[in-house]
TORKOL-4160 file (C-alpha; in steps of 0.2 Angstrom, whole numbers, padded with zeros to 4 digits, m for minus):
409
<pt num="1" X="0706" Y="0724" Z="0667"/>
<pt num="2" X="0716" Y="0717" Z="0652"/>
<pt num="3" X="0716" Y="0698" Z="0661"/>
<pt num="4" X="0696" Y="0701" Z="0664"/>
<pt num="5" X="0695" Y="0705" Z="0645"/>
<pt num="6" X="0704" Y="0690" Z="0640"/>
<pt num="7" X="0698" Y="0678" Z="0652"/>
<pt num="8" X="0679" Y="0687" Z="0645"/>
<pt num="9" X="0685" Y="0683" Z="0626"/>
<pt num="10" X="0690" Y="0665" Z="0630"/>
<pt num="11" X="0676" Y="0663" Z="0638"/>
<pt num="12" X="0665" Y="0668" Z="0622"/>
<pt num="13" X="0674" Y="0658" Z="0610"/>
<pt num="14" X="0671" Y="0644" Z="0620"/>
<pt num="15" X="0654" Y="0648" Z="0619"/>
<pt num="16" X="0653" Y="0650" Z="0602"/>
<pt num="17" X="0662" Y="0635" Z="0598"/>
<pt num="18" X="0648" Y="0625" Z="0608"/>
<pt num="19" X="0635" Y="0633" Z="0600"/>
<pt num="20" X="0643" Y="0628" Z="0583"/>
<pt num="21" X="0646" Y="0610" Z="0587"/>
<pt num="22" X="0628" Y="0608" Z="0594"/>
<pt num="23" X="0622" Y="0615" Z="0577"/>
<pt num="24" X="0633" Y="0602" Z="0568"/>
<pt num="25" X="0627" Y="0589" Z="0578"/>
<pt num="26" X="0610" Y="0593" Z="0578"/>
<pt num="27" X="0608" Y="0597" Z="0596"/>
<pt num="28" X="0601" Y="0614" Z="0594"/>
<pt num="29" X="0592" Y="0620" Z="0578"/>
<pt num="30" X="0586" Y="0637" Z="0570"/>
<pt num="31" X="0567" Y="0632" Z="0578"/>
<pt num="32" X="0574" Y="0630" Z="0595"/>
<pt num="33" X="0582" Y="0647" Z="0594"/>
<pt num="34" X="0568" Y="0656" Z="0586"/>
<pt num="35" X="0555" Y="0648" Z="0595"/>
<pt num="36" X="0546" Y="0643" Z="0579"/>
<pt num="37" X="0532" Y="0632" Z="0578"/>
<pt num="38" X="0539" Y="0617" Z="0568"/>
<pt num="39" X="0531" Y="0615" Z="0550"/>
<pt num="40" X="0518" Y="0599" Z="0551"/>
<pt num="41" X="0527" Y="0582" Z="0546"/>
<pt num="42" X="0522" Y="0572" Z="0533"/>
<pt num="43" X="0509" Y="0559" Z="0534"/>
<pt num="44" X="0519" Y="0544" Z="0546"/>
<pt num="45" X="0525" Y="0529" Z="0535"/>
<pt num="46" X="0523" Y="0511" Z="0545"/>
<pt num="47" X="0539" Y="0505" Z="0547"/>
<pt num="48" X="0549" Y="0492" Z="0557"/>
<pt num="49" X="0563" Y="0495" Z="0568"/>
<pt num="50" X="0571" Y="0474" Z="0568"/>
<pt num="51" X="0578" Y="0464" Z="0581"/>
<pt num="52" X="0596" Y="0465" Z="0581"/>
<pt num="53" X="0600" Y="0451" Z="0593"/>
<pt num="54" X="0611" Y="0437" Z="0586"/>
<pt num="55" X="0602" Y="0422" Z="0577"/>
<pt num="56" X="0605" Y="0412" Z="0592"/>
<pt num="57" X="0596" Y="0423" Z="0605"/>
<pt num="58" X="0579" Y="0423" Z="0594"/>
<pt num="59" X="0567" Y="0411" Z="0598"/>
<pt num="60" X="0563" Y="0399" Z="0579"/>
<pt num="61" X="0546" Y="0399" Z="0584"/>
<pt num="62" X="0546" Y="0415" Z="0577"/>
<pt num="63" X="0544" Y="0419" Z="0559"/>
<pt num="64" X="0547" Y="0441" Z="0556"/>
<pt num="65" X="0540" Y="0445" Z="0540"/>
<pt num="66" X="0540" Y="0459" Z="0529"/>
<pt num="67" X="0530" Y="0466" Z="0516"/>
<pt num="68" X="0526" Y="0482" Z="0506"/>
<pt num="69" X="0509" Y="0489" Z="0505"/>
<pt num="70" X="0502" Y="0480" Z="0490"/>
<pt num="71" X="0484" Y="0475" Z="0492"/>
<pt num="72" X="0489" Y="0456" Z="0485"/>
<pt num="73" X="0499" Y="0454" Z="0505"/>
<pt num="74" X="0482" Y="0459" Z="0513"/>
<pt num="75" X="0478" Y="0440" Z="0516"/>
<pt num="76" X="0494" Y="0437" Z="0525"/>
<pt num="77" X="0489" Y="0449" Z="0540"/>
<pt num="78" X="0477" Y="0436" Z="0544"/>
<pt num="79" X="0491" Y="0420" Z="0541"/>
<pt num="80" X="0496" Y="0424" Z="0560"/>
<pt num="81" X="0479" Y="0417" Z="0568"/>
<pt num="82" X="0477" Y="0404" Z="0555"/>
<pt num="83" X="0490" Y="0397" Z="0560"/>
<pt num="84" X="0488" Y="0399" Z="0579"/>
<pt num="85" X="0469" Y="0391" Z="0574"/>
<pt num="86" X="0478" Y="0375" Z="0568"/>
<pt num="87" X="0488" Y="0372" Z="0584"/>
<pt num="88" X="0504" Y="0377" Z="0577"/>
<pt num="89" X="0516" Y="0386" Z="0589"/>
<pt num="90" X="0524" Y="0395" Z="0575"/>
<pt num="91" X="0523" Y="0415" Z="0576"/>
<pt num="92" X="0522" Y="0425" Z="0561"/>
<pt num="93" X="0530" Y="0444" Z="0567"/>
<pt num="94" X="0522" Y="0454" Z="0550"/>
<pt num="95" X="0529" Y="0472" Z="0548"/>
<pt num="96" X="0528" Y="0484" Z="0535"/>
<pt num="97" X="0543" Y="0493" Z="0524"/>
<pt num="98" X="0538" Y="0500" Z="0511"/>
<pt num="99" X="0554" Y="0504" Z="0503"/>
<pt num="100" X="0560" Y="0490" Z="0493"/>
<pt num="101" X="0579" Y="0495" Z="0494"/>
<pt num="102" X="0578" Y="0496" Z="0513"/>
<pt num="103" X="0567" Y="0478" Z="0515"/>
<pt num="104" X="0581" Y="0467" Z="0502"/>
<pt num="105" X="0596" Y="0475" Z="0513"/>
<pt num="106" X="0587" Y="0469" Z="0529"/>
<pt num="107" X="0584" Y="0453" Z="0522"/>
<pt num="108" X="0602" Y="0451" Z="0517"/>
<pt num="109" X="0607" Y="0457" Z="0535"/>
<pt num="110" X="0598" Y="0442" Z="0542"/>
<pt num="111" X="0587" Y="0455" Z="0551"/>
<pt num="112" X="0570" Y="0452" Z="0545"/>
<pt num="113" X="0568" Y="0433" Z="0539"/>
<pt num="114" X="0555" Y="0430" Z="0526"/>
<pt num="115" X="0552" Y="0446" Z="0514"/>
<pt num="116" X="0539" Y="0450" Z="0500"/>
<pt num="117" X="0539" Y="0462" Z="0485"/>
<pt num="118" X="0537" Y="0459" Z="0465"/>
<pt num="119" X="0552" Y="0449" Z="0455"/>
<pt num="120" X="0557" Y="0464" Z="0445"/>
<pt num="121" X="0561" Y="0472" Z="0464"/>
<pt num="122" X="0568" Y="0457" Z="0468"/>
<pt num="123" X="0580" Y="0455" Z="0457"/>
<pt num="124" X="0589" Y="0470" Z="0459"/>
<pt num="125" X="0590" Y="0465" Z="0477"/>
<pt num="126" X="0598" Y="0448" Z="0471"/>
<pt num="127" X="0610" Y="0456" Z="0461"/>
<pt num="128" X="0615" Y="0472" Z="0473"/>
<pt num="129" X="0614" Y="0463" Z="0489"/>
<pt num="130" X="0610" Y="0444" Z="0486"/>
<pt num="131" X="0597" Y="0446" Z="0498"/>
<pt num="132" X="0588" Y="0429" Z="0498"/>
<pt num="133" X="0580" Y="0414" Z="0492"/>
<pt num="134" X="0565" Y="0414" Z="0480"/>
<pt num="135" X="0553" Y="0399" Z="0488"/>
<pt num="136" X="0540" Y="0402" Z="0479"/>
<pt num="137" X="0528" Y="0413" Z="0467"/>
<pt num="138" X="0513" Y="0424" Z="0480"/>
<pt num="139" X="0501" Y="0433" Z="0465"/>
<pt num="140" X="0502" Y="0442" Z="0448"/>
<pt num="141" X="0495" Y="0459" Z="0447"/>
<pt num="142" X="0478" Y="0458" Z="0436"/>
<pt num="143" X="0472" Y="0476" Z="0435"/>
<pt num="144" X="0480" Y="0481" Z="0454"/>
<pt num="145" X="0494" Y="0490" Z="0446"/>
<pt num="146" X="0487" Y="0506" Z="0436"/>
<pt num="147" X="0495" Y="0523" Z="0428"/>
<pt num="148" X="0484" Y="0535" Z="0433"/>
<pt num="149" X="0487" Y="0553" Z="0423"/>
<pt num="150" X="0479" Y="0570" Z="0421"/>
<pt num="151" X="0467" Y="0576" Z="0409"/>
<pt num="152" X="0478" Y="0581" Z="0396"/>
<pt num="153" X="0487" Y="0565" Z="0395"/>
<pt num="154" X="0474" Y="0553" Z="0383"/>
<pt num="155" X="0486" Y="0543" Z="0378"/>
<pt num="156" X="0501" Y="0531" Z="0378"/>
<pt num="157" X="0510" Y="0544" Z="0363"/>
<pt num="158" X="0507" Y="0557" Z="0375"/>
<pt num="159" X="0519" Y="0554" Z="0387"/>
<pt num="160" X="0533" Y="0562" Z="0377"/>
<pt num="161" X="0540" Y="0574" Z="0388"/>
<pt num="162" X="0532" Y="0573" Z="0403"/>
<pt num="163" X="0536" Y="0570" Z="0419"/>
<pt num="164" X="0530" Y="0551" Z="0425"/>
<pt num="165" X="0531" Y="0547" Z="0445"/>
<pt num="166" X="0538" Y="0531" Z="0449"/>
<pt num="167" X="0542" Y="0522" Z="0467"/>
<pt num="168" X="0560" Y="0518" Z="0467"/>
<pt num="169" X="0567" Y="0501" Z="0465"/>
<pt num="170" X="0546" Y="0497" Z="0463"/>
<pt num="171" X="0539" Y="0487" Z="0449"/>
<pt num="172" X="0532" Y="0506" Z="0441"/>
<pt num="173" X="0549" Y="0507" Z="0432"/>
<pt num="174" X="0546" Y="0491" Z="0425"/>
<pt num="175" X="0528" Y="0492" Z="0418"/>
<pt num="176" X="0533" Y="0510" Z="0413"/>
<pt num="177" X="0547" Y="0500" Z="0401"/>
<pt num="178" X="0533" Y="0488" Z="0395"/>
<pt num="179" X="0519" Y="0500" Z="0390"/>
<pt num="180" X="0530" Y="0514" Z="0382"/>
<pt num="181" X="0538" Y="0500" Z="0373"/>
<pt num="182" X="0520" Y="0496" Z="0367"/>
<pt num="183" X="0519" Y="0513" Z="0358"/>
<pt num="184" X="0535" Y="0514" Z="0351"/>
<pt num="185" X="0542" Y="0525" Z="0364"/>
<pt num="186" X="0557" Y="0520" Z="0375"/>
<pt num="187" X="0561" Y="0526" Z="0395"/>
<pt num="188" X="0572" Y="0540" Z="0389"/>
<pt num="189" X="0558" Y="0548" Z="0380"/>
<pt num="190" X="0550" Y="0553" Z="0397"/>
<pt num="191" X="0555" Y="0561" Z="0414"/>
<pt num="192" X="0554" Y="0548" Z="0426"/>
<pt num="193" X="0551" Y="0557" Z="0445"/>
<pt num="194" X="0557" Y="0543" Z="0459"/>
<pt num="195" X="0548" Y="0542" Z="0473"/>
<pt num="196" X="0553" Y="0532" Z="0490"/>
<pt num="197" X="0534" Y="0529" Z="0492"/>
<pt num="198" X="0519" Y="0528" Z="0484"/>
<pt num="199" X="0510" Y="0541" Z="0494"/>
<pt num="200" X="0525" Y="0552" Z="0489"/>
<pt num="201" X="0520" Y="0549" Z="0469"/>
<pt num="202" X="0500" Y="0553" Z="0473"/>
<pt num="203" X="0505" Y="0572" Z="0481"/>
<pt num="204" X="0514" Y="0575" Z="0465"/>
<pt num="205" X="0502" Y="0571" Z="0454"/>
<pt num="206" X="0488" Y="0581" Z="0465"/>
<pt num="207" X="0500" Y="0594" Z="0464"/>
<pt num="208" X="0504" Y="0594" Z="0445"/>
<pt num="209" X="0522" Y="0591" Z="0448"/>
<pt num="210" X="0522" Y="0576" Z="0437"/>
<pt num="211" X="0506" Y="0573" Z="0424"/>
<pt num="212" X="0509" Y="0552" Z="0426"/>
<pt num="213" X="0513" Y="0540" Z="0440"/>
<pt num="214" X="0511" Y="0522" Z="0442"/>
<pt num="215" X="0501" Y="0515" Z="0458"/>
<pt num="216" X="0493" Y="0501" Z="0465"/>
<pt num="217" X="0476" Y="0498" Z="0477"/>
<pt num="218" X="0476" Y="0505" Z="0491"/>
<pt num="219" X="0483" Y="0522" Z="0485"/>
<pt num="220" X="0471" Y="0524" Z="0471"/>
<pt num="221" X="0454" Y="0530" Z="0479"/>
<pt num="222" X="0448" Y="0545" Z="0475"/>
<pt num="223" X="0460" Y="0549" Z="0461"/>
<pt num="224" X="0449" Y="0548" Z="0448"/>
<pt num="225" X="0436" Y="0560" Z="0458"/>
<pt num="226" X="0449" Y="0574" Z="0458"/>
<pt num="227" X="0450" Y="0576" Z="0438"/>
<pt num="228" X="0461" Y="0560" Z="0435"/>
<pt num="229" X="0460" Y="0547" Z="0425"/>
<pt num="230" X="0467" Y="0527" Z="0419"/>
<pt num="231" X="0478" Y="0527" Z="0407"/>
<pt num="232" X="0485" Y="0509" Z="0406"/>
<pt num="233" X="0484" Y="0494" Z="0420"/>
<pt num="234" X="0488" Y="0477" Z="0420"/>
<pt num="235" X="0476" Y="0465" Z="0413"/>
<pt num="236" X="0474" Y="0445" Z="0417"/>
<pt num="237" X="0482" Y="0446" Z="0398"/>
<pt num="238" X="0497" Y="0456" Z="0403"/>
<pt num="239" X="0501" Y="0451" Z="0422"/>
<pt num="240" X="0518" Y="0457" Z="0420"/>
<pt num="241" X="0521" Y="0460" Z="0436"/>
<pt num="242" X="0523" Y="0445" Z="0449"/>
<pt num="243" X="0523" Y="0445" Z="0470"/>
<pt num="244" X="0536" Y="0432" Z="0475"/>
<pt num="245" X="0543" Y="0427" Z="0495"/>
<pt num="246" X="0559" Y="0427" Z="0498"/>
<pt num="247" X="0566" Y="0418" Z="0513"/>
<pt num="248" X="0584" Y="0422" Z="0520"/>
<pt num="249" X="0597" Y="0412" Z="0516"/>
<pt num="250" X="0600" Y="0409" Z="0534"/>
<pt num="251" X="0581" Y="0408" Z="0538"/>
<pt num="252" X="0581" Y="0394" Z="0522"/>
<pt num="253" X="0596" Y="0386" Z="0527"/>
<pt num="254" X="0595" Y="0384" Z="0546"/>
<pt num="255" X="0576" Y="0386" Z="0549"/>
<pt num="256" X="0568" Y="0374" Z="0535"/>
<pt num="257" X="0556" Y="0367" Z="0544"/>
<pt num="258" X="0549" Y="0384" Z="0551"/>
<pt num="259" X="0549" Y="0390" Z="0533"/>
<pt num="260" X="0540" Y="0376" Z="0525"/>
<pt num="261" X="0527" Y="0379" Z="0539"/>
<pt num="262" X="0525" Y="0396" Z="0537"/>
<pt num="263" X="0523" Y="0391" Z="0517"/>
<pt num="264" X="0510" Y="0375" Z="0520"/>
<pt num="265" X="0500" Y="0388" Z="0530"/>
<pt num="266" X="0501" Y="0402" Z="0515"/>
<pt num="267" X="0495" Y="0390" Z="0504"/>
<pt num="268" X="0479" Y="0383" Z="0514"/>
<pt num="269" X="0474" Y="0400" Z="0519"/>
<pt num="270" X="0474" Y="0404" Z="0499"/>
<pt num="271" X="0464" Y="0388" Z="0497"/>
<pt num="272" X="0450" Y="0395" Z="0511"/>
<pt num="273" X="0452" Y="0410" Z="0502"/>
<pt num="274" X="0447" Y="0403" Z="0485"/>
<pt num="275" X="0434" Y="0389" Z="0490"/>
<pt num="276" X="0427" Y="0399" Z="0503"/>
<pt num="277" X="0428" Y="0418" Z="0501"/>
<pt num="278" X="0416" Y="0423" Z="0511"/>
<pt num="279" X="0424" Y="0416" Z="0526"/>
<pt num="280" X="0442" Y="0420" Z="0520"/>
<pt num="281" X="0437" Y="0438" Z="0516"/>
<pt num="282" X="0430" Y="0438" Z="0532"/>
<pt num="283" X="0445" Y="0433" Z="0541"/>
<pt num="284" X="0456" Y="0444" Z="0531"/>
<pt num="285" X="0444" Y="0461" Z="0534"/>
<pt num="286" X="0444" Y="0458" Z="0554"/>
<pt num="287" X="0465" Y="0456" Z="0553"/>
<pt num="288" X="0466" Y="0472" Z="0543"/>
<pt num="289" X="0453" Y="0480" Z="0551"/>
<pt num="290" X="0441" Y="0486" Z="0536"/>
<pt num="291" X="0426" Y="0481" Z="0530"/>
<pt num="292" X="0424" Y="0465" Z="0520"/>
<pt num="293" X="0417" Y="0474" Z="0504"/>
<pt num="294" X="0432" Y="0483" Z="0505"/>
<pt num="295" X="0444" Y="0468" Z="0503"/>
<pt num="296" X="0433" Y="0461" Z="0488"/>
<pt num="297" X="0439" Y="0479" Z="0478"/>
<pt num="298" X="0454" Y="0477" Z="0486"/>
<pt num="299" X="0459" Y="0459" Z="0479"/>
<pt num="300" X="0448" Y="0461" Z="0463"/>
<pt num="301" X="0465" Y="0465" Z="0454"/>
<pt num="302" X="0475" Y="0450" Z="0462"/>
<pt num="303" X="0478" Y="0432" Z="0454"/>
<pt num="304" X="0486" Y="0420" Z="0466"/>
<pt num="305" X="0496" Y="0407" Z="0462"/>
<pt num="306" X="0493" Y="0391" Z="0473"/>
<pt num="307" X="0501" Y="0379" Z="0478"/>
<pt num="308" X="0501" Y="0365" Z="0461"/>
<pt num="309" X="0503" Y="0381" Z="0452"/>
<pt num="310" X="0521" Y="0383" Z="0463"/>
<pt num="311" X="0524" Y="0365" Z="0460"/>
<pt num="312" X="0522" Y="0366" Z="0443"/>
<pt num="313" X="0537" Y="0378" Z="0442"/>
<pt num="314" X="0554" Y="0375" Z="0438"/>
<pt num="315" X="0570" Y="0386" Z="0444"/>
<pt num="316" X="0579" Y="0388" Z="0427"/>
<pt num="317" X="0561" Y="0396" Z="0423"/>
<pt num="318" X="0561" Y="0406" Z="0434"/>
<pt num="319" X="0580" Y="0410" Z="0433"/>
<pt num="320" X="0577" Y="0415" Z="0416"/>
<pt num="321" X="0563" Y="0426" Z="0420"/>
<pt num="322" X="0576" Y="0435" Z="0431"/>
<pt num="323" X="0589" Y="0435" Z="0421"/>
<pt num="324" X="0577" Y="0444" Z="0406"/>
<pt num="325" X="0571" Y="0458" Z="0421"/>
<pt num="326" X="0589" Y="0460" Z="0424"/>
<pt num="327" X="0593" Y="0465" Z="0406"/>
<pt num="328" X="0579" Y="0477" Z="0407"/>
<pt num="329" X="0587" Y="0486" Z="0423"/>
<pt num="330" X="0604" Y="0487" Z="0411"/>
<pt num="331" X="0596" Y="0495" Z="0397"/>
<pt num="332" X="0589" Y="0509" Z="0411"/>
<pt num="333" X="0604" Y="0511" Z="0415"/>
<pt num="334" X="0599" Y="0505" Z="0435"/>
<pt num="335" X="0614" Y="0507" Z="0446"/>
<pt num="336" X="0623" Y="0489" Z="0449"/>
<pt num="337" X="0610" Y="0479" Z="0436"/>
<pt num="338" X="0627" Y="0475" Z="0427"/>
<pt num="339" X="0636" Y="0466" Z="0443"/>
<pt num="340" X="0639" Y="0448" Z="0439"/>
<pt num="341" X="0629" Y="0436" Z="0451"/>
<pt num="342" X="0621" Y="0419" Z="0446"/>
<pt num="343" X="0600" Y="0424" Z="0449"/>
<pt num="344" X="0599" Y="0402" Z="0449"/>
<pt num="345" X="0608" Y="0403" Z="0465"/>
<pt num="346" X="0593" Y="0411" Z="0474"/>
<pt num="347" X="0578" Y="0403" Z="0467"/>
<pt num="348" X="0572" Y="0387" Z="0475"/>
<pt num="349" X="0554" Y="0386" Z="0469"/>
<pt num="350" X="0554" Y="0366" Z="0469"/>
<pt num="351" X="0553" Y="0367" Z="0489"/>
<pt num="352" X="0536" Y="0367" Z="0488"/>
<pt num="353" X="0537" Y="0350" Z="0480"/>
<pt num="354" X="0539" Y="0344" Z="0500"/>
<pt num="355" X="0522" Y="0351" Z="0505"/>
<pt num="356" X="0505" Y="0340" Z="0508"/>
<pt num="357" X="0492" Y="0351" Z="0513"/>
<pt num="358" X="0480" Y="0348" Z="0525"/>
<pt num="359" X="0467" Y="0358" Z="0526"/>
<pt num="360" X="0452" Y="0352" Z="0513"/>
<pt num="361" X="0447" Y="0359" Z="0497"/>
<pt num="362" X="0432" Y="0366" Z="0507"/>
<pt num="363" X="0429" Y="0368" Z="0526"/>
<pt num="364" X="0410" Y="0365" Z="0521"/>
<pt num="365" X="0413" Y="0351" Z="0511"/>
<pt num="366" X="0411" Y="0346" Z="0493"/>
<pt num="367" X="0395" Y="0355" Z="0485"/>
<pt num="368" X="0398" Y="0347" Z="0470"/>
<pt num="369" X="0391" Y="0363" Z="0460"/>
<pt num="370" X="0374" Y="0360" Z="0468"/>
<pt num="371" X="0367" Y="0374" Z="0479"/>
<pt num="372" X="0366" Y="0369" Z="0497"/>
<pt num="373" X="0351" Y="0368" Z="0508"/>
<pt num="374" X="0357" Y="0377" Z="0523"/>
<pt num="375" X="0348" Y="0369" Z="0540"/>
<pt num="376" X="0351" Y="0386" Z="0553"/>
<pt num="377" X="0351" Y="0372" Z="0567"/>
<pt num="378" X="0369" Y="0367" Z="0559"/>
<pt num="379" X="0374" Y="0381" Z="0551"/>
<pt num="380" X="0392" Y="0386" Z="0556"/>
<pt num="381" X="0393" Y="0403" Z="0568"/>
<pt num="382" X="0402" Y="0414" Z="0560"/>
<pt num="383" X="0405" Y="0423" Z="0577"/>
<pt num="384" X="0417" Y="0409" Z="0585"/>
<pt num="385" X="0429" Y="0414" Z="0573"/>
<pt num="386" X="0444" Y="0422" Z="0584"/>
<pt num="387" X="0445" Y="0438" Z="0579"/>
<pt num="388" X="0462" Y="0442" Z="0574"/>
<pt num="389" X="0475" Y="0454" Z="0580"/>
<pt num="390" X="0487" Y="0464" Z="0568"/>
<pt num="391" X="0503" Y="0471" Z="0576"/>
<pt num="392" X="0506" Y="0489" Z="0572"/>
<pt num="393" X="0524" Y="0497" Z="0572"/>
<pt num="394" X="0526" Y="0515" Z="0572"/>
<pt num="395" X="0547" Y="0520" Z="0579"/>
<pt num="396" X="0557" Y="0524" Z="0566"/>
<pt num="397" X="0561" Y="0520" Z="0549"/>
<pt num="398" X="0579" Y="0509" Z="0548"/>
<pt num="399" X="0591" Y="0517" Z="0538"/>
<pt num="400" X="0600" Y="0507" Z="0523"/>
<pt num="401" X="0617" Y="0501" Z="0528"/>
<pt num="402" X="0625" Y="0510" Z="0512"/>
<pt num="403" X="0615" Y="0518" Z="0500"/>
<pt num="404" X="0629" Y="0526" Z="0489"/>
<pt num="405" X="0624" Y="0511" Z="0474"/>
<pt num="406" X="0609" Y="0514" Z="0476"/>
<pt num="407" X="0605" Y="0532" Z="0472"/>
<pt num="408" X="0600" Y="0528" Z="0453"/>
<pt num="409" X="0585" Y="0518" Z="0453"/>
């Protein structure tokens, strides 16, 4: 009886110590015992999970590149078939990470090739990871970035104290910088609530968690229906936020040719876009699948730079730019904003000093400011215009190879 006993007691703490582990590890959970139905997850994110094959298994036709969810990157979901129009072999892989601190650490890793995000983003991903080379300047934000607050916030002054929603490592901490300084207020003056994503920022703000947030198209529809209102945005004055790519450096280094491409292309879709938008907005609403009035509102708060814009660029300008958003992260007190790193070393701007474009100022020729007499014999069909094909991820979010630095925005 007694060995029965201790066999039976073994046997139970063995039990237990299973039971234990799985816990740990995440095996069983409190749901599982309880048969609880699990609480609703939050609304999915559209994220990327990257090649990890070695450079030299990956095939430099392709181009993986990443973007947030600013509406000045909607054009680039329709870069793909452009391309592919133009007989060019070249394959743009576009994926979406919205986090800015996961996309400059995947660039760095060499596991996405080509990223985009604002400078102010940018630059702290130069300095805390030395992600990548600046190749040239996408868009400023003319009216697309806007501080959205509640009723009781009328003003700038009233800001004092309350709790302001921005995305972390986003350009909201730096136009929150800019427009307090307006009014003689400075960051400290405020609790500022980081967000990993925008979405994030807008449920705190329905919520009455925070009175302020900063956000950009698409995430502002509907707000202002719901007892919100503007309270600053940026202004083709005050573009004071700017959209740049960044290649990797082993992308720039190894795969120049596939990266000028890839740029050459940008640059002549923007041109369709701006001598024909009709076309170009048609293009760009059948790749993001929305309607084409919905793009006009979407881009209404965009200015593109082209391509003489880019070549009219210097990389000691724009080094100093960086270098002047770098000082701003310091005086917030950002973590790792202080690390020494020359920001010249990742800005090559004058690359697009090599590029001839060759699509014409207009597809339908020069109209020379006169209105043309359409002839519906010759007219062009709008419906042999392949209709495009975005790629949609949906696994699971990648997680930051060390986020330990990076846990003060």
């Amino acid at each position: 009886m007694k060995k029965f006993l201790k066999g039976l007691g073994i046997l139970l703490c063995i039990t237990l110590a299973v039971i234990v582990l799985a816990f740990r590890m995440g095996w069983l959970t409190l749901d599982m015992v309880l048969h609880r139905v699990p609480a609703p997850s939050p609304s999915p994110k559209v994220v990327v999970q990257p090649s990890t094959a070695p450079r030299t298994q990956r095939d430099h036709n392709i181009l993986r590149v990443a973007i947030d969810d600013r509406a000045s990157t909607l054009p680039l979901l329709a870069l793909s078939d452009f391309i592919k129009s133009h007989g060019n072999d070249l394959r743009i892989d576009l994926v979406q990470i919205p986090d800015p601190r996961v996309r400059w650490q995947m660039l760095a890793a060499d596991r996405i090739d080509i990223a985009f995000g604002t400078l102010d983003s940018a630059v702290l991903g130069q300095i805390r990871h030395d992600a990548g080379t600046v190749i040239f300047k996408l868009s400023a934000s003319s009216g697309m970035d806007v501080l959205v607050a509640t009723k009781e916030i009328q003003d700038l002054h009233a800001l004092a104290g309350k709790r302001v929603a921005v995305v972390s490592g986003a350009g909201g901490s730096y136009l929150l910088g800019f427009f307090l300084d307006r009014v003689g207020l400075s960051p400290s003056e405020v609790h500022v609530v980081e967000t990993e994503d925008p979405r994030d920022s807008v449920q705190l703000l329905q919520k009455g968690l925070v009175q302020a947030a900063w956000l950009w198209d698409p995430h502002l529809k509907g707000l202002t229906a719901n007892g919100l209102h503007v309270l600053g945005s940026t202004t083709p004055g005050q573009e004071i936020v700017e959209e740049v790519c960044v290649a990797s450096h082993s992308a720039f280094n190894d795969r120049n040719g596939a990266i000028l491409t890839f740029t050459r292309h940008w640059f002549e879709f923007e041109t369709l876009l701006k001598n024909n938008p009709g076309l170009g907005r048609e293009l760009v609403a059948r790749a993001a699948r929305v309607p084409a009035g919905s793009v006009v509102t979407l881009l209404g708060g965009v200015r593109y730079f082209d391509l003489v814009d880019n070549q009219k660029l210097e990389n000691e300008d724009i080094a100093n730019q960086a270098r002047r958003i770098q000082e701003f992260w310091k005086i917030m007190g950002t973590s790792n904003a202080t690390l020494p790193i020359d920001l010249a070393h990742g800005i090559r701007v004058d690359v697009t000093r090599e590029i001839e474009m060759q699509a014409p100022s207009s597809i339908f020729g020069p109209t020379n400011g006169q209105t043309p007499h359409i002839n519906p014999n010759t007219s062009p069909d709008p419906t042999t215009v392949a209709s495009p094909a975005p790629q949609s991820e949906n696994s699971s979010s990648p997680e930051p190879d060390d986020t330990s630095n990076d846990d003060n925005q």
